[in-house]
N, CA, C and O atoms as a GROMACS GRO file, in nm:
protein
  412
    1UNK      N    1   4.486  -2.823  -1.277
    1UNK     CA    2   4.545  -2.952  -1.249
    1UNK      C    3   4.695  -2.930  -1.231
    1UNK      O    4   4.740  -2.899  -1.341
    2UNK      N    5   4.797  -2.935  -1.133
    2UNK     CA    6   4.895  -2.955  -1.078
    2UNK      C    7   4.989  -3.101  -1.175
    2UNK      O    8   4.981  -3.222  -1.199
    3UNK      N    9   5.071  -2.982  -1.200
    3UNK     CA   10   5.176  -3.101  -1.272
    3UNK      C   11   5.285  -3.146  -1.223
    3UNK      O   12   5.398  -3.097  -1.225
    4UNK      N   13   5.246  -3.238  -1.180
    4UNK     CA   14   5.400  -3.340  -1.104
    4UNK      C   15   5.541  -3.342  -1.157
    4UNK      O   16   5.572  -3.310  -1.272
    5UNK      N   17   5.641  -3.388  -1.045
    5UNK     CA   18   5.767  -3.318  -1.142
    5UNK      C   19   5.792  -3.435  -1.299
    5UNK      O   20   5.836  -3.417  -1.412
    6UNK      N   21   5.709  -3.604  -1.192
    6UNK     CA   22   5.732  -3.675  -1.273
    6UNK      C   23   5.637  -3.704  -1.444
    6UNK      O   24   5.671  -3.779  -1.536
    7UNK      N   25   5.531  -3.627  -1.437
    7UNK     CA   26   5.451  -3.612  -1.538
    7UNK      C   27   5.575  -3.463  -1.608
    7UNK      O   28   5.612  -3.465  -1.726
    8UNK      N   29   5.606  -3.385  -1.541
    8UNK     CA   30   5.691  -3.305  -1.639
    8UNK      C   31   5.804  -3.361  -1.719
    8UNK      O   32   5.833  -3.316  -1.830
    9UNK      N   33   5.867  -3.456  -1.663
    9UNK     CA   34   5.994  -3.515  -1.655
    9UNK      C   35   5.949  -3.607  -1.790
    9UNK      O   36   6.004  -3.596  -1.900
   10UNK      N   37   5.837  -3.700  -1.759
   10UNK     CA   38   5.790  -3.754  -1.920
   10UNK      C   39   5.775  -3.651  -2.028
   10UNK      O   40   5.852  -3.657  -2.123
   11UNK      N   41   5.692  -3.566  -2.024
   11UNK     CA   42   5.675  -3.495  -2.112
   11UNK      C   43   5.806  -3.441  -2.195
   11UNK      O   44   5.828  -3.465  -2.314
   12UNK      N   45   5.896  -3.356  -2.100
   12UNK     CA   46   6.030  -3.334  -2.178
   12UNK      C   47   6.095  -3.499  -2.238
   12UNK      O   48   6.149  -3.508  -2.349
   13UNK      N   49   6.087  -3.562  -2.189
   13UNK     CA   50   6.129  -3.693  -2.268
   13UNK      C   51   6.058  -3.763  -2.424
   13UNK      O   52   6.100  -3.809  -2.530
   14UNK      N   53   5.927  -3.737  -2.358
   14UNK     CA   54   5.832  -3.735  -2.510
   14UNK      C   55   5.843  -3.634  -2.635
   14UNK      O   56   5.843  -3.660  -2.755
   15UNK      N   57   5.854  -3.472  -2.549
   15UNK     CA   58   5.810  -3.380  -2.636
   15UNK      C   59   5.949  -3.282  -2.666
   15UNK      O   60   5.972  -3.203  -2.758
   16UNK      N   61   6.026  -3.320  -2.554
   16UNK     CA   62   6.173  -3.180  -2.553
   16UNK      C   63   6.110  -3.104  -2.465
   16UNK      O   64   5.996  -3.111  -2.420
   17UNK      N   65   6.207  -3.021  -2.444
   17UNK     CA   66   6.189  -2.902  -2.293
   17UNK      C   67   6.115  -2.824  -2.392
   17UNK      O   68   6.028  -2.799  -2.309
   18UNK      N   69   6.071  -2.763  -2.498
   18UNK     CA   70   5.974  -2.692  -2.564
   18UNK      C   71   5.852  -2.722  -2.576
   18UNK      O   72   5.761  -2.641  -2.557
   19UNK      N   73   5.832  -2.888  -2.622
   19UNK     CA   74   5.692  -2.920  -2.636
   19UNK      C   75   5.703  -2.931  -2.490
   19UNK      O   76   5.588  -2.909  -2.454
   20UNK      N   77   5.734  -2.940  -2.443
   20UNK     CA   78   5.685  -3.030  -2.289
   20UNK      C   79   5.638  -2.873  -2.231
   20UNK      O   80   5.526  -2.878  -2.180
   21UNK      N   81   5.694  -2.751  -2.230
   21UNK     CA   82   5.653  -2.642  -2.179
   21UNK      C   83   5.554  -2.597  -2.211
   21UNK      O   84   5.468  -2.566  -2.128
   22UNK      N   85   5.529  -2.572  -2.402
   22UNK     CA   86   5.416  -2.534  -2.425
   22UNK      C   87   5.323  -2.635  -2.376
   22UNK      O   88   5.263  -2.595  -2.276
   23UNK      N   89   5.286  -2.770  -2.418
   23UNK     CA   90   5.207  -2.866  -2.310
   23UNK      C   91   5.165  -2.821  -2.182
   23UNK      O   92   5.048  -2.804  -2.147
   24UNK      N   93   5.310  -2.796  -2.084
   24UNK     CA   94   5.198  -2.726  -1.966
   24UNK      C   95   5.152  -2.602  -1.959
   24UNK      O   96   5.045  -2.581  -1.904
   25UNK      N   97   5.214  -2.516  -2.006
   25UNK     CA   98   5.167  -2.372  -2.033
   25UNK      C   99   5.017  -2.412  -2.069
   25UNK      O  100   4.938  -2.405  -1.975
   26UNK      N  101   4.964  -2.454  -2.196
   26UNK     CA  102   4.843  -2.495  -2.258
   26UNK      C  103   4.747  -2.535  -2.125
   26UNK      O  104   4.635  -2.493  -2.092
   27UNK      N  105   4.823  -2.620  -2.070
   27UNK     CA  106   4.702  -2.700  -1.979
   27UNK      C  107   4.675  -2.626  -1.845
   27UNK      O  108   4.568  -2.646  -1.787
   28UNK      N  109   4.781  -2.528  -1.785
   28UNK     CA  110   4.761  -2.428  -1.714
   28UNK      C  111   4.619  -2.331  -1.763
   28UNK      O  112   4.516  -2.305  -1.701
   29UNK      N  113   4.668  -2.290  -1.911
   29UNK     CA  114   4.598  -2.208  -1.976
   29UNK      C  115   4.447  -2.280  -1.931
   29UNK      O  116   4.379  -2.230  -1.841
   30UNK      N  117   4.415  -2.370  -1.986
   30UNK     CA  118   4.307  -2.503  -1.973
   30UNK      C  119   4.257  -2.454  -1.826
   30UNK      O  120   4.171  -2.370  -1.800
   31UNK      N  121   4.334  -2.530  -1.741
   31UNK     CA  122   4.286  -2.491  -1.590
   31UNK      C  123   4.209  -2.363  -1.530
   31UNK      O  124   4.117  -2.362  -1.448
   32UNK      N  125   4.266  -2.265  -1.588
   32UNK     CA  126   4.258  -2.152  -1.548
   32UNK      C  127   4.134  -2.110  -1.639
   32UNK      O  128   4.069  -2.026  -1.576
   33UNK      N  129   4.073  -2.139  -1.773
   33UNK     CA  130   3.954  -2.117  -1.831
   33UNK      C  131   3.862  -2.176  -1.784
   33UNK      O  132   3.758  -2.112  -1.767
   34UNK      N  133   3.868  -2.339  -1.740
   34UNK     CA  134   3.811  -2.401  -1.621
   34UNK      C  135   3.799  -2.341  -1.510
   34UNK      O  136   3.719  -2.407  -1.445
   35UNK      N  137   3.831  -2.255  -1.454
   35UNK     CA  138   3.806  -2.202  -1.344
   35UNK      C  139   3.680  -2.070  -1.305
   35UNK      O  140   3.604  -2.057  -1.210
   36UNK      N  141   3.711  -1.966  -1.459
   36UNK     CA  142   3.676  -1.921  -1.502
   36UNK      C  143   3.510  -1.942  -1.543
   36UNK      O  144   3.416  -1.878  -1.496
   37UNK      N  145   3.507  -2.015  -1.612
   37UNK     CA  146   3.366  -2.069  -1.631
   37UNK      C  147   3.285  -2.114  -1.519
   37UNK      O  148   3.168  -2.079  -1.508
   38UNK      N  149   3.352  -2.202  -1.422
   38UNK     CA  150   3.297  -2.231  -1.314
   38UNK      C  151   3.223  -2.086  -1.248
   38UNK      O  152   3.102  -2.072  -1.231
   39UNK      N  153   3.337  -1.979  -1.213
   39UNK     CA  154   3.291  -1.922  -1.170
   39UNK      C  155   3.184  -1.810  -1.209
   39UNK      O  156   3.128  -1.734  -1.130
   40UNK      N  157   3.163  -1.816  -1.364
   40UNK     CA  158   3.088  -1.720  -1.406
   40UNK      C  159   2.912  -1.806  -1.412
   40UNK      O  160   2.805  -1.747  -1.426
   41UNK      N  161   2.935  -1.962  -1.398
   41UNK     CA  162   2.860  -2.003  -1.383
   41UNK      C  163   2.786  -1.971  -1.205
   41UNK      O  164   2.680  -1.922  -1.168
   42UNK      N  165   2.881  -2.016  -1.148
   42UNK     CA  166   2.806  -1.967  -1.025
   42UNK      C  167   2.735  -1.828  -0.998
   42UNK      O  168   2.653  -1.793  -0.913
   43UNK      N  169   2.791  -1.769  -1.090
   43UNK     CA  170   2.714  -1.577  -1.100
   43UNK      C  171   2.607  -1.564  -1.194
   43UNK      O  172   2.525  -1.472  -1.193
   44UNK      N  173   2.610  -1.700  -1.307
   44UNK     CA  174   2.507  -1.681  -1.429
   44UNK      C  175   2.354  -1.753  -1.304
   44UNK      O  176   2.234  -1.726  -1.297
   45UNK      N  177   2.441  -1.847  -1.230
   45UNK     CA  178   2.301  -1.875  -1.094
   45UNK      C  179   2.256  -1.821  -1.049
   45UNK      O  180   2.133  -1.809  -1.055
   46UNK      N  181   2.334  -1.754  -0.975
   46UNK     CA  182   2.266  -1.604  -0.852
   46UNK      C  183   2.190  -1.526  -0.942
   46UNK      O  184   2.070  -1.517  -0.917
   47UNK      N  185   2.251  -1.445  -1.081
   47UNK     CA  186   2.175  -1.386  -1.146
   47UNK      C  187   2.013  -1.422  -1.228
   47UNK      O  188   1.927  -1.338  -1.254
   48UNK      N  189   2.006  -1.554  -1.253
   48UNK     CA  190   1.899  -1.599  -1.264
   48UNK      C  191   1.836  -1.639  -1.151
   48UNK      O  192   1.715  -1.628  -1.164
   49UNK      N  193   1.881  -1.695  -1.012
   49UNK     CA  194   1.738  -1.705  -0.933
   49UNK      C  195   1.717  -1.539  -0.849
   49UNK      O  196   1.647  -1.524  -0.748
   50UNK      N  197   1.779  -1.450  -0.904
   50UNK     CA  198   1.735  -1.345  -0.886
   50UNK      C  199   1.630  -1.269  -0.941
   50UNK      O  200   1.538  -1.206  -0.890
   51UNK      N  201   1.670  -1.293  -1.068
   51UNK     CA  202   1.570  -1.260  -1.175
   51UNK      C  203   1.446  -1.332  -1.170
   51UNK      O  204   1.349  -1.266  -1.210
   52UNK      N  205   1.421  -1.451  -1.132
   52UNK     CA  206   1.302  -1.572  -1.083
   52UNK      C  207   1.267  -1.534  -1.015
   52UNK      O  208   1.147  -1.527  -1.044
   53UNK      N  209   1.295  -1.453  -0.828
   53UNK     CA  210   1.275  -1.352  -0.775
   53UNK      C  211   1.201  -1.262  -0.839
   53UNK      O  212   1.089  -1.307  -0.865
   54UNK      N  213   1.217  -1.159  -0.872
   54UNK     CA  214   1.207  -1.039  -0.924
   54UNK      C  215   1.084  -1.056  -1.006
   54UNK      O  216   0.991  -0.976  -0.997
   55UNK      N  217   1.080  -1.187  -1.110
   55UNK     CA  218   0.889  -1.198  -1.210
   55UNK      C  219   0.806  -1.262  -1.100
   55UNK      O  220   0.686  -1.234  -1.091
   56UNK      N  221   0.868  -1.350  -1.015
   56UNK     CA  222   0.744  -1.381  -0.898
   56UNK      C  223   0.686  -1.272  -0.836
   56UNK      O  224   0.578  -1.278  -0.777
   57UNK      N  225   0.756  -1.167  -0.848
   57UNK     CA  226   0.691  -1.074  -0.738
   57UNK      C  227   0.590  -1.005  -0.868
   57UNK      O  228   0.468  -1.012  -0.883
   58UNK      N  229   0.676  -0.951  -0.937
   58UNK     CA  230   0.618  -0.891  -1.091
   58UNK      C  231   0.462  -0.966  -1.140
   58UNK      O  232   0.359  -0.903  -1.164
   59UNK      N  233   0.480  -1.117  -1.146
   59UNK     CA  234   0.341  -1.156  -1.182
   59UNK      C  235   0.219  -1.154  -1.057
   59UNK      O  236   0.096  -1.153  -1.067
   60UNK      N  237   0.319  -1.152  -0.926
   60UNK     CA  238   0.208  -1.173  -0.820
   60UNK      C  239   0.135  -0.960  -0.798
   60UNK      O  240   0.052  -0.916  -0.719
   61UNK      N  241   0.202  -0.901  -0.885
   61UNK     CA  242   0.165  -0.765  -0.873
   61UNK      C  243   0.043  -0.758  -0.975
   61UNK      O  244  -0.062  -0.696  -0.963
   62UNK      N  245   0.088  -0.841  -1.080
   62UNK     CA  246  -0.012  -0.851  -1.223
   62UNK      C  247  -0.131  -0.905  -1.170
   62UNK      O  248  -0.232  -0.837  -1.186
   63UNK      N  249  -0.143  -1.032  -1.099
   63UNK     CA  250  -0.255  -1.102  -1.097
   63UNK      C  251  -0.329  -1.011  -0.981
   63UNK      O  252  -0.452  -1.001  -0.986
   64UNK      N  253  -0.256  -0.948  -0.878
   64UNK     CA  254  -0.346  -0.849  -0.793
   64UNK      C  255  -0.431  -0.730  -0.871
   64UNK      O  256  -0.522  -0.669  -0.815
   65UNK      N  257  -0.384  -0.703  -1.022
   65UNK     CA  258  -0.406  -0.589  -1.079
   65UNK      C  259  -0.523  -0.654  -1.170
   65UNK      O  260  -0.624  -0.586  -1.183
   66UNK      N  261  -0.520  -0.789  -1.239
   66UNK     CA  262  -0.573  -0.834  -1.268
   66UNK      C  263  -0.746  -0.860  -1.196
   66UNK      O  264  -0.845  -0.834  -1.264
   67UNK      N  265  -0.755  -0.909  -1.069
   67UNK     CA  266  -0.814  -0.931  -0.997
   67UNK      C  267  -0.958  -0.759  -0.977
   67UNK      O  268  -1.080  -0.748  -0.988
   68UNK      N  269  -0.848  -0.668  -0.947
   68UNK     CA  270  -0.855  -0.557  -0.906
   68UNK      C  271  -0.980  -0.508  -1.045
   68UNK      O  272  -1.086  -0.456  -1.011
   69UNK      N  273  -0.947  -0.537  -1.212
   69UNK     CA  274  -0.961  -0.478  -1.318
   69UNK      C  275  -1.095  -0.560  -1.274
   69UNK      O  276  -1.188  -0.492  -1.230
   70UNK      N  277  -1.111  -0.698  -1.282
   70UNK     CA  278  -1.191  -0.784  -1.258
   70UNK      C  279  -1.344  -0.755  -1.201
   70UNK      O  280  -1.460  -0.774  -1.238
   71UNK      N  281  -1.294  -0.713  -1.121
   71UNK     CA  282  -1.434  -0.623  -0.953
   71UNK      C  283  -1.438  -0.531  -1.038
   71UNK      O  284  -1.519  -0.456  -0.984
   72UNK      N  285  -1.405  -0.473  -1.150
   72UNK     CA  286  -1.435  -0.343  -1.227
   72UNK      C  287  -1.530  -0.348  -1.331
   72UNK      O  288  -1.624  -0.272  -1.354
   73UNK      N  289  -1.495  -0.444  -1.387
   73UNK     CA  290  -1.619  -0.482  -1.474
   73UNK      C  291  -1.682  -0.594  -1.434
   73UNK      O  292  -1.764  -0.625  -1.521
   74UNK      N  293  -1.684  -0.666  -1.346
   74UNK     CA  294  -1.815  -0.679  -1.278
   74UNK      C  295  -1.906  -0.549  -1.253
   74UNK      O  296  -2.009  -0.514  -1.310
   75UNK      N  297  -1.849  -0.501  -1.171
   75UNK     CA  298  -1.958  -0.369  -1.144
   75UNK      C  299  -1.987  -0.277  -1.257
   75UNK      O  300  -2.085  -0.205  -1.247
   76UNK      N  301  -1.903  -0.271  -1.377
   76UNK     CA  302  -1.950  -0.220  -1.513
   76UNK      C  303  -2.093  -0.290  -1.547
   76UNK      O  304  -2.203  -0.239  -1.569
   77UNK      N  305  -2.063  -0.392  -1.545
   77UNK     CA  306  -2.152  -0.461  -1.628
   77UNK      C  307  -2.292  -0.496  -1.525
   77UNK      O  308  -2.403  -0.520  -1.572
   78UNK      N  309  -2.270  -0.495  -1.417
   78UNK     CA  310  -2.393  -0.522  -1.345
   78UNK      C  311  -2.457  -0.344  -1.351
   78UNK      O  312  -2.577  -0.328  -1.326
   79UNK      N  313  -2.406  -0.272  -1.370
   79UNK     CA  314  -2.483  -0.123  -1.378
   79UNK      C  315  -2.540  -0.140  -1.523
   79UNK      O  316  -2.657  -0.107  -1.546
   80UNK      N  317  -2.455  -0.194  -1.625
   80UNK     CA  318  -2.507  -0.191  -1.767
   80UNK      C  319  -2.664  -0.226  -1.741
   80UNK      O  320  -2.757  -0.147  -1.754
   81UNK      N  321  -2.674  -0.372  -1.699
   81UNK     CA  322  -2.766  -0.410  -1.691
   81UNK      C  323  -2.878  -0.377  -1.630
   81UNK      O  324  -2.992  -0.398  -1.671
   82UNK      N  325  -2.837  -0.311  -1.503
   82UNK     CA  326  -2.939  -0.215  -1.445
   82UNK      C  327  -3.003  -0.115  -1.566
   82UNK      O  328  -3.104  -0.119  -1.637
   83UNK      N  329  -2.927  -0.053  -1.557
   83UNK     CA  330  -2.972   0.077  -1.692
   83UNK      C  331  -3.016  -0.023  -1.778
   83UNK      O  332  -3.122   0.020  -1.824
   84UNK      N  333  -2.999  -0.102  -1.812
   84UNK     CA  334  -3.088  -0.173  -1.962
   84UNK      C  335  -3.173  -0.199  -1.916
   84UNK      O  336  -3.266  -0.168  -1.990
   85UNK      N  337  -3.225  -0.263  -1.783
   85UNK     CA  338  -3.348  -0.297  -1.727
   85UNK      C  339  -3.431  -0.194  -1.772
   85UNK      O  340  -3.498  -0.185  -1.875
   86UNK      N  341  -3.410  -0.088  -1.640
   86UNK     CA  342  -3.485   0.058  -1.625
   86UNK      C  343  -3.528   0.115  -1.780
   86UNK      O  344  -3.643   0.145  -1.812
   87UNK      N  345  -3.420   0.121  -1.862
   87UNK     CA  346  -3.448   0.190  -2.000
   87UNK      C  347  -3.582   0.079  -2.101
   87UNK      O  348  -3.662   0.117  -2.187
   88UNK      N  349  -3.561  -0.053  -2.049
   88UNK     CA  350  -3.684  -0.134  -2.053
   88UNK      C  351  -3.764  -0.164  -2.028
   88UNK      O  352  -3.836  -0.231  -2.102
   89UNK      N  353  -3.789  -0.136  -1.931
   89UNK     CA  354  -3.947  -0.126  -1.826
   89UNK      C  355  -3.998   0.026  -1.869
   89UNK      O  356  -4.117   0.032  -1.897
   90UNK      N  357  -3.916   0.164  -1.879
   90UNK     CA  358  -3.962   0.263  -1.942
   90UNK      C  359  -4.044   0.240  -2.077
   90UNK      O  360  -4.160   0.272  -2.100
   91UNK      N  361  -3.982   0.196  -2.133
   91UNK     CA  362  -4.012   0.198  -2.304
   91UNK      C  363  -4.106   0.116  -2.324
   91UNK      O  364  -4.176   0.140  -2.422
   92UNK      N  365  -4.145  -0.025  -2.229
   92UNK     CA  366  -4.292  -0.081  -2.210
   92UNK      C  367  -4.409  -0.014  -2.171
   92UNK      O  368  -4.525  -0.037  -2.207
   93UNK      N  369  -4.354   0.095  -2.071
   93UNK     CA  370  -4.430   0.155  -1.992
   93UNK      C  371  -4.529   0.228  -2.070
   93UNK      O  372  -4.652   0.227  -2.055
   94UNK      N  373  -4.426   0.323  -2.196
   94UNK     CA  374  -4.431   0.406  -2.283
   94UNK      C  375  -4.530   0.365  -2.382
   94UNK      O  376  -4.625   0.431  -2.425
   95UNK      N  377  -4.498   0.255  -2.410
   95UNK     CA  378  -4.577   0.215  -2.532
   95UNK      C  379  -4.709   0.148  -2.525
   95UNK      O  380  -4.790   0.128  -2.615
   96UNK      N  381  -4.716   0.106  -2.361
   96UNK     CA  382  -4.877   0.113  -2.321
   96UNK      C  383  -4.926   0.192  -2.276
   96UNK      O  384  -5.036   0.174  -2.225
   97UNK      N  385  -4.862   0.323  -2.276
   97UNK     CA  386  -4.928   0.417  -2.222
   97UNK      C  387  -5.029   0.484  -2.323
   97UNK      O  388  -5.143   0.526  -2.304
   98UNK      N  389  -4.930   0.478  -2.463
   98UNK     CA  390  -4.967   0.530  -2.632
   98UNK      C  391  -5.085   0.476  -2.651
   98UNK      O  392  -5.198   0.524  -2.662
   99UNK      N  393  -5.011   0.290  -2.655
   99UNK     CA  394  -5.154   0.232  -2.736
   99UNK      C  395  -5.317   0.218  -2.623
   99UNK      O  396  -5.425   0.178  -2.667
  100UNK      N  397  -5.291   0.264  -2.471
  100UNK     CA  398  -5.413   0.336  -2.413
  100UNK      C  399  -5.438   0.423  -2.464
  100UNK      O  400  -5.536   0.401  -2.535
  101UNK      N  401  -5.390   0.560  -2.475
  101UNK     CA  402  -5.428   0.684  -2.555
  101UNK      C  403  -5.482   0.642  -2.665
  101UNK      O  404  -5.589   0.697  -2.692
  102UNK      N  405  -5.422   0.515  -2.786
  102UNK     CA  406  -5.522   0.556  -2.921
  102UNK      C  407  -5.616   0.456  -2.941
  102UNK      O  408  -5.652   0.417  -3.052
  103UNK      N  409  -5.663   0.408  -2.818
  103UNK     CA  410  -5.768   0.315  -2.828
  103UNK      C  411  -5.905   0.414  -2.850
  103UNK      O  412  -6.016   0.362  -2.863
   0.00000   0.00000   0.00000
């Protein structure tokens, strides 16, 4: 904020040429931390929709991997079941084959 000669001109009248200096010194100071923030805010932005970037791609890698694991045990489990079939139709097979023999 820009200090007019006539806002200076009060101040030394209010405060003396000392307070009135430190006063603007301070509010310079002020300005200039204001500025500061602004701009680290505009970088704390970029850096987060970058980073928002960066897990969109990250989760859209997960859910492909996800997907991927998915078709894996499907086909685990549809072989399980095969083999449990087969190992069950054997073991019927088996055991009428016996109780023919000890008739």
């Amino acid at each position: 904020m820009p200090i007019t000669p006539q806002l200076s001109r009060k101040f030394q009248q209010l405060l003396g040429p000392e307070g009135a200096l430190e006063l603007m010194q301070w509010m310079q100071q002020t300005d200039a931390r204001s500025a500061d923030f602004t701009e680290l805010r505009s970088t704390m932005r970029a850096d987060i929709a970058e980073l928002r970037q960066e897990m969109q791609v990250g989760f859209a890698k997960l859910h492909a991997e996800m997907a991927h694991l998915e078709i894996r045990f499907e086909r685990r489990f549809r072989d399980l079941i095969k083999w449990s079939f087969v190992f069950w139709v054997g073991a019927v097979g088996a055991i009428a084959a016996l109780a023919g023999l000890l008739r």
